[in-house]
N, C-alpha and C positions, 0 to 999 in steps of 0.2 A: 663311170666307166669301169670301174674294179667292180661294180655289182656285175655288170652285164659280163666281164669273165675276161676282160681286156686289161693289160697295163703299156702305159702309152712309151716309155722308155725313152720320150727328149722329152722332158719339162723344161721352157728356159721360157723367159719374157716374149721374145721374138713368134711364140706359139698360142701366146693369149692376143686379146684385143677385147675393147671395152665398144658394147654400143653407142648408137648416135639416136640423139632426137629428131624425126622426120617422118615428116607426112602423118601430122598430129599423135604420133606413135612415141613414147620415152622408155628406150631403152640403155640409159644410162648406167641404169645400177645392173646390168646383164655384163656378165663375163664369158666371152668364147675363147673354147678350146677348140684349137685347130691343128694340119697337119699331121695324120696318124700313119706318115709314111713307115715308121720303123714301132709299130704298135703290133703287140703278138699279144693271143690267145692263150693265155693260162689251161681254160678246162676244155672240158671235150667230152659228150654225152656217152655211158656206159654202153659199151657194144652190146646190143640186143641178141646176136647170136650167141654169145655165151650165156646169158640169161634164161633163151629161150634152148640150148643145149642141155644146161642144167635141168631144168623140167622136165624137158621129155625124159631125161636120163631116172630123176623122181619118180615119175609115170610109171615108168618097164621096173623098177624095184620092187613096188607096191605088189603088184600082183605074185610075183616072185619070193616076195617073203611070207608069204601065206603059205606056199607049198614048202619050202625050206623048213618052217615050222610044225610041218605036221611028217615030213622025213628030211629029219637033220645029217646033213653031209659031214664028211669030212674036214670040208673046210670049215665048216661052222665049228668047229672042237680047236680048232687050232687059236692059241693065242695071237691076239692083235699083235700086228708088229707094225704099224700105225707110229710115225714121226714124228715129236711134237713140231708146230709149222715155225718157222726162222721169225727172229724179230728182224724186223726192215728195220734199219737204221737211218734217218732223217726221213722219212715218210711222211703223208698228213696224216695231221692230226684228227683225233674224232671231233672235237668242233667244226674244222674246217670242212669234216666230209660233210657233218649234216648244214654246213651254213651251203655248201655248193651244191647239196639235194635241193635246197630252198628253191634256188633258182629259175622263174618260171620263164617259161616262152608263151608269148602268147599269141592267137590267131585271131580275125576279127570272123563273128558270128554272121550267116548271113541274114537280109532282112527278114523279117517276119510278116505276114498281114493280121489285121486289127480284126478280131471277131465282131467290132459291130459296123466298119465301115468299109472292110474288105480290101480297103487301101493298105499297100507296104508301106511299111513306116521308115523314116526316111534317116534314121540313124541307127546304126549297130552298135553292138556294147562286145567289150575285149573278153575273153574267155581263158581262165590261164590254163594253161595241160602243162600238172608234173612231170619233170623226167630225171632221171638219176644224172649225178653230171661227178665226172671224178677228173684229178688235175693232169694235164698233160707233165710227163717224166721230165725234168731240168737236165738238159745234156752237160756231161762233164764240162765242156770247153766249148765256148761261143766266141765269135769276134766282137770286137767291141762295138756296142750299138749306144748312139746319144752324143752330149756333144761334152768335150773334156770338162770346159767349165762348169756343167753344173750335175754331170752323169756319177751316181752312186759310186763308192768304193769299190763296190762288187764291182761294176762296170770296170775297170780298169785291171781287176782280178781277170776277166775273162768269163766271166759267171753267166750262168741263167738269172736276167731278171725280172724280179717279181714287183707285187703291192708296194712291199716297203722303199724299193728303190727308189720308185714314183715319189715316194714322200719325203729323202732325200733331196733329189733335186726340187721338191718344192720347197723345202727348208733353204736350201743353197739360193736359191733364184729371191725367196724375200728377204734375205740378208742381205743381199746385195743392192735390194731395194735402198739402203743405209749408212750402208760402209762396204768396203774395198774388201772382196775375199783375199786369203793371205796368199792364195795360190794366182793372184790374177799378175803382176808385174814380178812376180819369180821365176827365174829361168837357170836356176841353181840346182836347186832340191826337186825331184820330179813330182809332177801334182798330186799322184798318187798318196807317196809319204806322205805331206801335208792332209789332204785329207783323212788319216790315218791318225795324225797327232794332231787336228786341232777339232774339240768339241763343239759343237753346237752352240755353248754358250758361249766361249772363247771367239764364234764367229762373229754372233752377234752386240759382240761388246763394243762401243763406241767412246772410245778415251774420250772425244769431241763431248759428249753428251754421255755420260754415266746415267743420270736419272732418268735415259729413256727405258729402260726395262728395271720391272717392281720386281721386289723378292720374291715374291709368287711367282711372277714370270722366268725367274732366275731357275725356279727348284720346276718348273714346266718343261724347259730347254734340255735341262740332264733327265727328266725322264724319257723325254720325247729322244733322247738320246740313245741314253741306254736303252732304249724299247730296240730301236735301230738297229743296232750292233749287237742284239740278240739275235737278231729273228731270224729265218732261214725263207726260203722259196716259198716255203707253203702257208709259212704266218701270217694271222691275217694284223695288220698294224691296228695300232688303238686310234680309229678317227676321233671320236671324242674328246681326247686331250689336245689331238694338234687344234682342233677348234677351238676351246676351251682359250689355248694358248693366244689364237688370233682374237679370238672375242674382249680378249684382256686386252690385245693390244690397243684393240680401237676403242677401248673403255678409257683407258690409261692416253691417248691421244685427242677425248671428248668428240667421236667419231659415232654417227646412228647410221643404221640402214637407210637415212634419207638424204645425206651427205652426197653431194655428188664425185665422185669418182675421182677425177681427172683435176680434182681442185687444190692445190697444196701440193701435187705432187714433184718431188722435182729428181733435177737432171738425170737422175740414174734411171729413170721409170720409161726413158725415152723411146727404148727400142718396145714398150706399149703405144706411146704416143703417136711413136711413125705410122703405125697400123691404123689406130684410130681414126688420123687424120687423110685415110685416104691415100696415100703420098706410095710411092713402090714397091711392092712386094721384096722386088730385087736390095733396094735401094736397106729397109731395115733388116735384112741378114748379111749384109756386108761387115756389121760390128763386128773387133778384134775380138778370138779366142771361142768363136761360135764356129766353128769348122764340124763339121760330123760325120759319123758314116755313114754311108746307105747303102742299106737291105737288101741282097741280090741272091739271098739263097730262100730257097722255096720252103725248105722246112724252117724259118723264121715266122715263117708270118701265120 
């Protein structure tokens, strides 16, 4: 979803669902993401008019400097008085510009016919076309989008957000796969603070069970952390460790990719289970503390 230039902005349980086996079809090990009511558009393709302004502007110099150089003006004697250009302060960065050049769109080709049997051949192949893609601007102040329990810091700041917050509430959502967030039966300290002072690993700690996270997994938790509570709008977050960090987990749980899903998991995992089993849409967002807002202004989305 963050390749194609999307961050979905609710991550919680009640947004996934696990497949079912039917009609000789196993899609157990598939996980859906659903729901992209409050999902906004990070980039947005380089305006072509300014591109194409620039050039012609190119164009009409060209010819122009060839007569200046054979009777030089006045103005050509005067010294540059040329500005150096302002540093943008929180900007993208040049990784990010060229990972969102990368970005392709693609169209499907049409059929072709076969030089020796003159028939169209009956499947097309994807074609990609490069196009420049640069990040839409993070507005000062937004309302808050997501649902309290499991929505980024930023979220509650009022922030524009981005990749990383997405990885946040995914953090938040499989903690609670575990143990009790600290902000969920508190109605003292506002949830904000809390998530403000308590780290990642602090979340994931379970006095009940101490040996369920390795030392590895420990020194994984404060990077994935501190990754966090760097990065800005434009950063793109490190996927690799947060997998690395789940890969451990179901190493460290004696868990394969052929495990079925829905096996061992328990009571907390429920607002998965309702979905799975079919049972009301209505019926599994009724859980306490999933309250959200929704999306009614047009430059959101």
């Amino acid at each position: 979803m963050h390749h194609a230039g999307f961050v979905h902005r609710d991550l919680k349980p009640n947004n996934f669902a696990i497949g079912l086996k039917s009609n000789g079809e196993n899609k157990t090990r598939q996980v859906y993401l659903f729901d992209f009511g409050l999902a906004r558009k990070f980039v947005q393709p380089k305006k072509e008019s300014m591109v194409s302004k620039k050039t012609e502007k190119e164009s009409k110099l060209k010819p122009a400097q060839s007569k200046l150089k054979a009777t030089p003006s006045k103005a050509n004697t005067l010294p540059s008085t040329a500005s150096k250009p302002k540093h943008k302060i929180g900007g993208p960065r040049k990784n990010d510009q060229l990972q969102m050049s990368n970005i392709l769109h693609r169209q499907l080709v049409a059929p072709t016919k076969s030089n020796e049997s003159g028939k169209v051949r009956a499947t097309s192949q994807e074609k990609p076309i490069e196009k420049s893609f640069e990040f839409r601007k993070p507005r000062p102040h937004t309302d808050f989008r997501g649902t309290h329990q499991y929505a980024s810091p930023n979220a509650h700041l009022l922030k524009e957000l981005g990749r990383h917050d997405d990885i946040w509430s995914l953090m938040y959502m499989i903690a609670e796969f575990f143990v009790d967030l600290p902000w969920t039966h508190n109605e003292e300290i506002p949830i904000e603070d809390l998530k403000n002072q308590a780290s990642l690993l602090r979340i994931f700690m379970d006095e009940k069970n101490p040996g369920r996270l390795t030392t590895k997994m420990h020194c994984q938790l404060n990077e994935i952390d501190a990754m966090l509570k760097k990065m800005n709008y434009y950063d793109s977050p490190n996927y690799d460790l947060v997998y690395q960090f789940l890969k451990d987990s179901m190493d460290k749980a004696k868990v394969d990719w052929s495990t079925p899903l829905i096996v061992g998991v328990n009571f907390r995992c429920q607002p998965f289970l309702r979905l799975v089993q079919r049972k009301s849409i209505v019926e599994a967002i009724q859980f306490p503390d999933t309250k959200r807002q929704i999306s009614t202004d047009k430059e959101d989305n």
